[in-house]
N, C-alpha and C positions, 0 to 999 in steps of 0.2 A: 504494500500500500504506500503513498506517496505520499510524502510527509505535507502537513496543514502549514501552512507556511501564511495564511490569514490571520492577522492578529492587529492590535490596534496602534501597534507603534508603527507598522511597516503604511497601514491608511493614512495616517497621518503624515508621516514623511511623505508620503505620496499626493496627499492634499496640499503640501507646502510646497512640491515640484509642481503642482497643475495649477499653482498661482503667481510661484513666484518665475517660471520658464513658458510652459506648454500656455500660459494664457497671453505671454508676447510674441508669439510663433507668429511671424507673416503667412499672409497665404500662400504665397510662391513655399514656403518650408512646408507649409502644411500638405500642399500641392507635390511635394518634390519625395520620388520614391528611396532615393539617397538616405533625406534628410530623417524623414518617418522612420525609415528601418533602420538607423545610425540609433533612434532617440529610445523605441519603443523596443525594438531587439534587442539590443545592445543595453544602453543606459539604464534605463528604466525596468526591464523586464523582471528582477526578481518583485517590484512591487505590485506589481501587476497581478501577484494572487488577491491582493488586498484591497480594490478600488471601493469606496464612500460611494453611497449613490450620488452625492453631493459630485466628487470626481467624475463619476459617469454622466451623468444630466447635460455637465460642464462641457465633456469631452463631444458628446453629441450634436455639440453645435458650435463643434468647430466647423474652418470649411473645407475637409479633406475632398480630394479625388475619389471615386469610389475606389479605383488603383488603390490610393495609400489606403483607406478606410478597410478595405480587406487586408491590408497588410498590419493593421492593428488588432483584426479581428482573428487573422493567424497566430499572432502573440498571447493575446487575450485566451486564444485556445488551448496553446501549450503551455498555458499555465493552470487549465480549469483542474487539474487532477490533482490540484492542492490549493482550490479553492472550498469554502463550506458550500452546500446546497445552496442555503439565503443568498450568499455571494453571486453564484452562480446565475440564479433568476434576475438578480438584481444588475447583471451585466444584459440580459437581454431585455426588460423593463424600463433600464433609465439610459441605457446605449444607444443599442439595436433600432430597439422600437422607435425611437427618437427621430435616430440620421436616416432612417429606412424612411420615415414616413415625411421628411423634410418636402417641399414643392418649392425650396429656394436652389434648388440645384439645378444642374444641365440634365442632369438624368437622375431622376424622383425612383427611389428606390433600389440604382445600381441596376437597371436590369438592360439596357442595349447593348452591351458585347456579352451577353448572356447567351448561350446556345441552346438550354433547355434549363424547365424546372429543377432538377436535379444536380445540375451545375450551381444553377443561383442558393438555392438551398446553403450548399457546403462552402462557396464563394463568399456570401455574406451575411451567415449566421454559423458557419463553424460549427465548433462542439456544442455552442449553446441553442439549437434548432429545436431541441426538445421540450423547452419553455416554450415554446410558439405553440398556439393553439392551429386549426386547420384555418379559423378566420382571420385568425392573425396570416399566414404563410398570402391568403388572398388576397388581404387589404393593403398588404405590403409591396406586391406583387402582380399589378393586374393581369397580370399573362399567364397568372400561376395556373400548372397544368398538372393537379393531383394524378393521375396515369403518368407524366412522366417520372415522378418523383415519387412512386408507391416503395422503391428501394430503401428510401433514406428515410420515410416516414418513420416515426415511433409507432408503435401500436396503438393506443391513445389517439392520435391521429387520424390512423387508418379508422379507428372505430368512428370516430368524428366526421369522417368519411362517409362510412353508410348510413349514417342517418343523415346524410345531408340532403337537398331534395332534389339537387341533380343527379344523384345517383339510384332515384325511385323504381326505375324500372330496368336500370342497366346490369341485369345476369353477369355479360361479361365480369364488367367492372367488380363487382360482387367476388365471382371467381379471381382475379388479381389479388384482388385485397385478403381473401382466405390463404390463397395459396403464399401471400406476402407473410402474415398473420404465422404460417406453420414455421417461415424461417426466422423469425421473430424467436421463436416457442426453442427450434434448433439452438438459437443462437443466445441461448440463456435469459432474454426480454421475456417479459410479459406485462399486462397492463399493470397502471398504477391501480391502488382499490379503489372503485368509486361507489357511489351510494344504491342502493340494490332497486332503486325505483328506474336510476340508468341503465343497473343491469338486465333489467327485466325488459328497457326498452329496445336497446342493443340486441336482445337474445330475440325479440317478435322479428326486428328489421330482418337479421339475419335470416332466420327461418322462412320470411317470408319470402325471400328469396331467395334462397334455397326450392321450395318450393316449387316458385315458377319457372326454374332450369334441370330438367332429369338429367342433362348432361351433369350437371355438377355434383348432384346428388349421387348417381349412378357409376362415376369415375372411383378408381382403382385408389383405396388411401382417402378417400372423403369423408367416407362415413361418421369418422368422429369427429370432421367439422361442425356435426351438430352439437356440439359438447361443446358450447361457450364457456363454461367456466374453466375450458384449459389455458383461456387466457383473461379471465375475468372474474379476480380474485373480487371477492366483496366485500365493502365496508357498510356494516349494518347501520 
């Protein structure tokens, strides 16, 4: 496990660099992929387990390149595994959400040299994607294309997914999302708990679609995709 490296002496140092440097940075520095990855890589990186939302909020409205901006949020990432949880949310909260959802840029959101959803995703939300809800990933994103990016989804997500109302009639899509859902289950995930009035709503969508596809039902290894609770721990 990776040492906690969060604490309040390293925030504060860190609060005193993002007022007494990173708040006189010109925008050509801010702009300059040099300059970003000399300050944030280099310089500043062990603090960077530690950001204030106060720091984050700050930082979010600076006026990085989406260039640099992803290049803060590659640092930001190789530090989350000696960040606390709270920490963690709180870099996608008072960051993320912030500079994603800015409309004072040239490009609102980071997404025009984007080649697909699943690129954007890991481009500019990093480790921290999993804080985003499925509205959040749209609202940030208007091109956002959940089939491209059923890979990188959380499960949480994916489930956020079928209840959503563009995916009411869609069999296919359904099938993605389970067979997404079993690598999930493979790969040691599984959902957070949510409250059992969720789960019971979760388990009708599914079924019900299920359902209306005998291919999906009727495929080799499906059968116990009707057994939501293999990924739909409950919290009573």
């Amino acid at each position: 496990m990776a040492p906690n490296n969060s604490n309040p002496s390293l925030s504060h140092a860190l609060e005193a660099l993002g007022e007494v440097r990173i708040a006189n940075f010109s925008q050509a520095q801010l702009q300059s992929d040099g300059f970003v990855s000399s300050w944030f890589q280099t310089k500043i990186r062990p603090f960077l387990a530690s950001p204030s939302p106060n720091f984050l909020f700050c930082l979010s409205s600076k006026n990085f390149s989406c260039h640099t901006y992803q290049t803060v949020i590659r640092v930001f990432s190789s530090q989350r595994p000696s960040m606390e949880q709270e920490t963690q949310q709180a870099v996608f909260t008072h960051f993320i959400k912030p500079f994603l959802s800015r409309n004072d840029s040239s490009d609102p959101g980071c997404v025009s040299s984007i080649r697909s959803s699943e690129e954007w995703i890991q481009a500019n939300l990093g480790g921290f994607s999993g804080f985003a809800s499925l509205r959040d990933l749209q609202a940030l994103n208007p091109n956002f294309s959940s089939a491209e990016s059923l890979s990188v989804l959380t499960p949480a997500q994916v489930a956020q997914l079928t209840l959503s109302s563009g995916a009411s009639n869609d069999t296919d899509q359904i099938d993605r999302c389970l067979s997404d859902l079993r690598r999930c289950e493979r790969d040691g995930q599984s959902f957070p708990a949510i409250p059992l009035h969720r789960l019971q709503e979760i388990t009708h969508v599914l079924l019900g679609y299920l359902r209306k596809s005998a291919s999906v039902i009727n495929e080799p290894g499906r059968a116990d995709a009707l057994n939501c609770a293999v990924w739909l721990p409950v919290r009573a």
